[in-house]
C-alpha positions as CSV (number, residue, x, y, z in Angstrom):
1,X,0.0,0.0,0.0
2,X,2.8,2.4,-0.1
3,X,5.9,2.8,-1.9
4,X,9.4,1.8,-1.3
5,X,12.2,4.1,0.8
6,X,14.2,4.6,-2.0
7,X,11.1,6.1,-4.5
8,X,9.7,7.8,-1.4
9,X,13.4,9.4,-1.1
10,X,13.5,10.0,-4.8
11,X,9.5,11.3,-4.5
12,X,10.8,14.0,-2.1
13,X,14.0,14.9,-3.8
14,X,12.2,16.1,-6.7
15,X,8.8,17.8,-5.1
16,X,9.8,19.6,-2.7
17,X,12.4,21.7,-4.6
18,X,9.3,22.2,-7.0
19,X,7.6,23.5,-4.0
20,X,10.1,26.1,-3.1
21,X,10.3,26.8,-6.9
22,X,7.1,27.9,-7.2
23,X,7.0,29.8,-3.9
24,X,9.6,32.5,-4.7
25,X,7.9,32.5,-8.1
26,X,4.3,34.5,-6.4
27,X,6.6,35.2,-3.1
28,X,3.8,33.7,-0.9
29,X,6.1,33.3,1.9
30,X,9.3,34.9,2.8
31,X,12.8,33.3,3.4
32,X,11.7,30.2,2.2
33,X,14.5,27.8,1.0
34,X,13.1,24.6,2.4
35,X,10.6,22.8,3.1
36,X,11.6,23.4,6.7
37,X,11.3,26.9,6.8
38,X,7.6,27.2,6.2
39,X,5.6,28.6,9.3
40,X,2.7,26.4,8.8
41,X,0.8,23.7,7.1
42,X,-1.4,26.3,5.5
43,X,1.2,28.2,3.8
44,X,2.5,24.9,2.3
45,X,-1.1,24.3,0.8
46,X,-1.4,27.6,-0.6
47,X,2.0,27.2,-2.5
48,X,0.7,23.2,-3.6
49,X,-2.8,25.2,-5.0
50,X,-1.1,28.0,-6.9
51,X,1.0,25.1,-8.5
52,X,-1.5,23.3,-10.3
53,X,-3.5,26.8,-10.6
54,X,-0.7,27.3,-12.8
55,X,0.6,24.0,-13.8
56,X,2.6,25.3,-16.8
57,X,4.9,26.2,-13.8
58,X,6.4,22.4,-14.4
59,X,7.3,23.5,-17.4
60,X,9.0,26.4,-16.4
61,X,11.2,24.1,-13.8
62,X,11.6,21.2,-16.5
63,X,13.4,24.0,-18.8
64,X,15.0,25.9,-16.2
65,X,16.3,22.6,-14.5
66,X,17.5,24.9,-11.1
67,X,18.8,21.7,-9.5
68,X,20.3,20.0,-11.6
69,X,17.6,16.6,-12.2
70,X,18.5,14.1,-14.4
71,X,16.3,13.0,-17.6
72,X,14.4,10.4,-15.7
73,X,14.0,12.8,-12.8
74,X,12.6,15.4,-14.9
75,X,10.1,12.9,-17.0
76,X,8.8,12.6,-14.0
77,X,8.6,15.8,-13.3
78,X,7.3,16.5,-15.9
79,X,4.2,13.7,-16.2
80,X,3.2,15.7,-12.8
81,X,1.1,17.7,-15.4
82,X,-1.0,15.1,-15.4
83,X,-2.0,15.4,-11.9
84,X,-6.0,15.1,-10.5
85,X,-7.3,17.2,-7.9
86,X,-10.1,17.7,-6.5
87,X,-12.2,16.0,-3.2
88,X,-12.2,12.3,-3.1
89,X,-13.3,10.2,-1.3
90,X,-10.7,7.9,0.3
91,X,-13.1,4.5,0.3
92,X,-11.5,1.0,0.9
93,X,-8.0,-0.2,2.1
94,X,-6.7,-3.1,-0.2
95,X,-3.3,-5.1,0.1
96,X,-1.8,-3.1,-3.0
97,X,-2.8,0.2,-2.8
98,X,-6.2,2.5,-0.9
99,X,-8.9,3.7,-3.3
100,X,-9.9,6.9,-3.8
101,X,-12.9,7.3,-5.7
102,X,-14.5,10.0,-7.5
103,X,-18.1,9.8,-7.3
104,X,-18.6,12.6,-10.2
105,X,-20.0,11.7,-13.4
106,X,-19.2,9.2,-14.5
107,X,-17.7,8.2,-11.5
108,X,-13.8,6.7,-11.2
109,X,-11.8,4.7,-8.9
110,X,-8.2,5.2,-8.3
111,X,-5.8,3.0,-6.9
112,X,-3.4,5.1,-4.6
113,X,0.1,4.3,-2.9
114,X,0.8,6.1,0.2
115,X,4.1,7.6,1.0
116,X,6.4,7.4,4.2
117,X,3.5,5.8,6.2
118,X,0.2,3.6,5.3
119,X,-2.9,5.5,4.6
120,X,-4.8,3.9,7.6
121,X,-2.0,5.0,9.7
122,X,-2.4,8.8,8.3
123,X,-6.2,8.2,8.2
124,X,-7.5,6.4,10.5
125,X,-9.2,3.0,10.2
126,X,-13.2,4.3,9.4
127,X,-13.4,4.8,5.9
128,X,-15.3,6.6,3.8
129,X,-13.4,9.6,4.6
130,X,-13.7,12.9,2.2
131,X,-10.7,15.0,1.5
132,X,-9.1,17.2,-0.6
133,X,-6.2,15.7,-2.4
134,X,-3.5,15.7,-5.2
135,X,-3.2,13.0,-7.0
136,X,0.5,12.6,-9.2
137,X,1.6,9.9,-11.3
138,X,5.1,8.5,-10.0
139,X,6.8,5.5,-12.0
140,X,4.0,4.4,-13.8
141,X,1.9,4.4,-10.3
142,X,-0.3,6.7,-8.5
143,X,0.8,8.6,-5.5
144,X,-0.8,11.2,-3.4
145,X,1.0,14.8,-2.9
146,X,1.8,13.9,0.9
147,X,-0.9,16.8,1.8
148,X,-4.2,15.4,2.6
149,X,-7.2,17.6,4.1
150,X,-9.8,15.6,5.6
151,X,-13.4,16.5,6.6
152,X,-14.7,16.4,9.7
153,X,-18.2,14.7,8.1
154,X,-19.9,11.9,8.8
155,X,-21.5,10.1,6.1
156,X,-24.9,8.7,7.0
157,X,-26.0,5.4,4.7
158,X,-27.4,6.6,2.3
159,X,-24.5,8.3,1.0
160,X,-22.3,5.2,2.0
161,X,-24.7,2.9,-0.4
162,X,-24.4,5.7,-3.4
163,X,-21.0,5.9,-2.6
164,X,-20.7,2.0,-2.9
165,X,-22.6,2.1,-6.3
166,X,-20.3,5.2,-7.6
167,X,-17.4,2.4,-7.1
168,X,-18.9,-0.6,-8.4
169,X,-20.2,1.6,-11.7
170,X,-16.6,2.8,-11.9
171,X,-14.9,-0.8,-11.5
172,X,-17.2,-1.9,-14.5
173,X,-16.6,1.3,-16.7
174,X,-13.3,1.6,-16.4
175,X,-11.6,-0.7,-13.7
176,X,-9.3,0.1,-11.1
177,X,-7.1,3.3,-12.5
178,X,-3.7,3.1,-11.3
179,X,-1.4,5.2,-13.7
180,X,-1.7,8.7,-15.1
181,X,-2.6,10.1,-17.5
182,X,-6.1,8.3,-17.3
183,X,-8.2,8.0,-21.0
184,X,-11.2,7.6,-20.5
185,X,-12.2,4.7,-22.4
186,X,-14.5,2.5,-21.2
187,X,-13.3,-1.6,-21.1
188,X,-15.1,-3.4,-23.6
189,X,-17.7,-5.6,-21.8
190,X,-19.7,-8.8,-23.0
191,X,-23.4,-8.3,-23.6
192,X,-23.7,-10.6,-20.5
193,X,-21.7,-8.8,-18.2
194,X,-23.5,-5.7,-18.7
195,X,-26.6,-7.3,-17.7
196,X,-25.3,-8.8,-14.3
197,X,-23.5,-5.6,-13.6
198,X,-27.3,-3.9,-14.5
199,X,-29.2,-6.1,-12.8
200,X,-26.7,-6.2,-9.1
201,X,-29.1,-4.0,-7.0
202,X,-32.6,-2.7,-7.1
203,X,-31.4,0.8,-8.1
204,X,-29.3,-0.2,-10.1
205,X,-32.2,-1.8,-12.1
206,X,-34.3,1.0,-12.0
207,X,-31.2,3.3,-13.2
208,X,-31.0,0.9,-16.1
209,X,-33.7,-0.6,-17.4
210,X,-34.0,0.9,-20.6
211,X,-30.2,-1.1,-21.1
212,X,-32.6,-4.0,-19.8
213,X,-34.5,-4.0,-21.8
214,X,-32.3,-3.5,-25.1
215,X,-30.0,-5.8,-24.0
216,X,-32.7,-8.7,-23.7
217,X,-34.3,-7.6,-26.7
218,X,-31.1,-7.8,-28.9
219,X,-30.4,-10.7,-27.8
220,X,-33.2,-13.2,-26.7
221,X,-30.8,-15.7,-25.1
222,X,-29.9,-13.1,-22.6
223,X,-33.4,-13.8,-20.6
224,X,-31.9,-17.1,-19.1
225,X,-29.2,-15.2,-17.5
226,X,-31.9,-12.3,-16.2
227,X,-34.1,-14.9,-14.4
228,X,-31.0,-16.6,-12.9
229,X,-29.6,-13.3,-11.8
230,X,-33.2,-12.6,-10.3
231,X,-34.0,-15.5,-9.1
232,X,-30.0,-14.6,-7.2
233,X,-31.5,-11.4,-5.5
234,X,-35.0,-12.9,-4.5
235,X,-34.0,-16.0,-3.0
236,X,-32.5,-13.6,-0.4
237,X,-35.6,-12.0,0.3
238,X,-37.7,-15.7,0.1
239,X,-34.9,-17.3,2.3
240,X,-35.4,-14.9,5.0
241,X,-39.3,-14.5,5.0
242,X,-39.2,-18.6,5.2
243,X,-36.9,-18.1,8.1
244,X,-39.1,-16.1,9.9
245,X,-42.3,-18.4,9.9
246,X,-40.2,-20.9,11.4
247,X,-38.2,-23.0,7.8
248,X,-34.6,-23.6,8.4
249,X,-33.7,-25.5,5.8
250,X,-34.9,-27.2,2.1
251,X,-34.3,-26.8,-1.7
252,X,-37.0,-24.5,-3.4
253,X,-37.3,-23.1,-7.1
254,X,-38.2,-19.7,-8.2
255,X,-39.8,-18.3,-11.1
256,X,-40.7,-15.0,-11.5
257,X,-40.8,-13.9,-7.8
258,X,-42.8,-17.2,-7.3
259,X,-41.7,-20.0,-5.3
260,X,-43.3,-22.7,-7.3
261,X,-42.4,-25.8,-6.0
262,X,-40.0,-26.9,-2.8
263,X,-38.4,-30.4,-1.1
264,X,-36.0,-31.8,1.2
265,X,-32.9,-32.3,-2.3
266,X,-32.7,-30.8,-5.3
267,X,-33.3,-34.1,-7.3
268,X,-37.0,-33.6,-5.4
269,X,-37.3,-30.2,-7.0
270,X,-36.2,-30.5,-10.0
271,X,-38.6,-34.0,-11.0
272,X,-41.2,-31.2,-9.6
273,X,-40.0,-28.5,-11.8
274,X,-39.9,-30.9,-14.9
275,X,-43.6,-31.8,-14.3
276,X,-44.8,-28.4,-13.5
277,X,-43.3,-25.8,-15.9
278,X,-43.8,-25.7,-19.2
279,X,-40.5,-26.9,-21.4
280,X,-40.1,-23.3,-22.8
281,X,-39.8,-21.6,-19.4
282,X,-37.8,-24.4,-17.5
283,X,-34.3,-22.9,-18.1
284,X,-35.5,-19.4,-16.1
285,X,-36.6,-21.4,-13.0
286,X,-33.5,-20.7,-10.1
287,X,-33.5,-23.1,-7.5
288,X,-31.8,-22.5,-4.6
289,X,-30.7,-24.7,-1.2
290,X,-32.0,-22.6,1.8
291,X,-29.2,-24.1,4.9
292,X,-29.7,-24.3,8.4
293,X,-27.9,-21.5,10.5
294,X,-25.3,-22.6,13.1
């Protein structure tokens, strides 16, 4: 989730000098000729902003080269240009990198290494957390500017369930992003798994059902794969209304929101399906084993 000492030295070496760069450039603060000699956080943040107010100021430093960068040092610099900024939400810890997600339209997902420390470290453990943030291509990753400003907000659930859709449409649209620049070119996706992705949650569906719809209707053979994906979502529902009147346990089969037949094995259900169903709609009937809790 973070990047390695030497890159995080090497991440350093090359920001901060374009820091103090473009501080004596607008003379925001005086006697500045580190990073050390700012007064305060905020001053730092002010210089960061007027940077990528102005990012033709990388430019400037590429061509100037004050410092003495190598090539590779200044391509780097350089692909900073290609930075994103803006607030974001910071939304799940994974094993190789934290997301931060972009709930705009359409929404995006961005897979972020932290710097010195871990992100849950600098954050805290109770995502989703809004802040403002840089984001900055490094190496063919993504790294955040090392200047994070949180809010203090508390997101209540039904911004935690849109913010859970934003991710899941931006996975499907366009993956995980994790270089820069990003294009914004959707990843070609089977007739099929637009459906399921369509079809994963009741506003999703309602979102999408003209895609439903069109989907289905271009291609007939699609309809097996809606009822099975329905019959998915209400066998949830149907398992836990049988639950509460007191059935633990048994095989059932659904069609159309129907449970139309039931037994103690699925050879039971099916003999019952084959018998009851007409041949044509057989192949939409889900069937589903309802287990005993421990």
């Amino acid at each position: 989730m973070k990047l390695c000492s030497e890159d995080v030295e090497l991440f350093y070496k090359l920001y901060h000098p374009l820091l103090i760069y473009v501080n004596k450039r607008y003379n925001i603060a005086s006697g500045v000729n580190s990073l050390d000699d700012f007064r305060d956080l905020e001053e730092i943040v002010e210089v960061r902003d007027k940077l990528y107010e102005h990012p033709e100021l990388i430019d400037s430093f590429v061509r100037e080269n004050p410092h003495n960068f190598s090539r590779d040092e200044l391509e780097i610099i350089r692909g900073w240009k290609n930075f994103v900024k803006g607030d974001l939400i910071v939304f799940r810890y994974l094993k190789k990198y934290t997301i931060f997600l972009d709930p705009g339209e359409p929404p995006k997902a961005y897979g972020v290494l932290a710097l010195k420390s871990p992100l849950e470290e600098v954050l805290g453990p109770f995502l989703p957390i809004m802040t403002q943030a840089v984001l900055l291509p490094f190496k063919g990753k993504i790294v955040y500017d090392s200047l994070l400003r949180p809010y203090n907000v508390i997101f209540g659930s039904g911004i935690r369930r849109s913010f859970k859709e934003a991710y899941q449409e931006a996975k499907h649209r366009f993956g995980i992003i994790t270089s820069l620049p990003f294009s914004a070119k959707e990843e070609e996706k089977s007739d099929a798994e637009k459906l399921k992705f369509y079809l994963r949650s009741e506003s999703s569906r309602d979102q999408y059902w003209e895609e439903i719809e069109e989907l289905i209707n271009k291609d007939p053979s699609l309809l097996k794969l809606y009822y099975q994906e329905m019959g998915k979502i209400q066998a949830r529902t149907i398992g836990k209304r049988l639950r509460k009147i007191g059935i633990r346990r048994g095989w059932f089969a659904i069609l159309e929101d129907e449970v139309i037949t039931s037994g103690t094995a699925r050879e039971e259900v099916e003999r019952n399906v084959q018998t009851l169903v007409p041949e044509e709609k057989r192949e939409f009937v889900y069937i589903f084993q309802l287990k005993e809790r421990r």
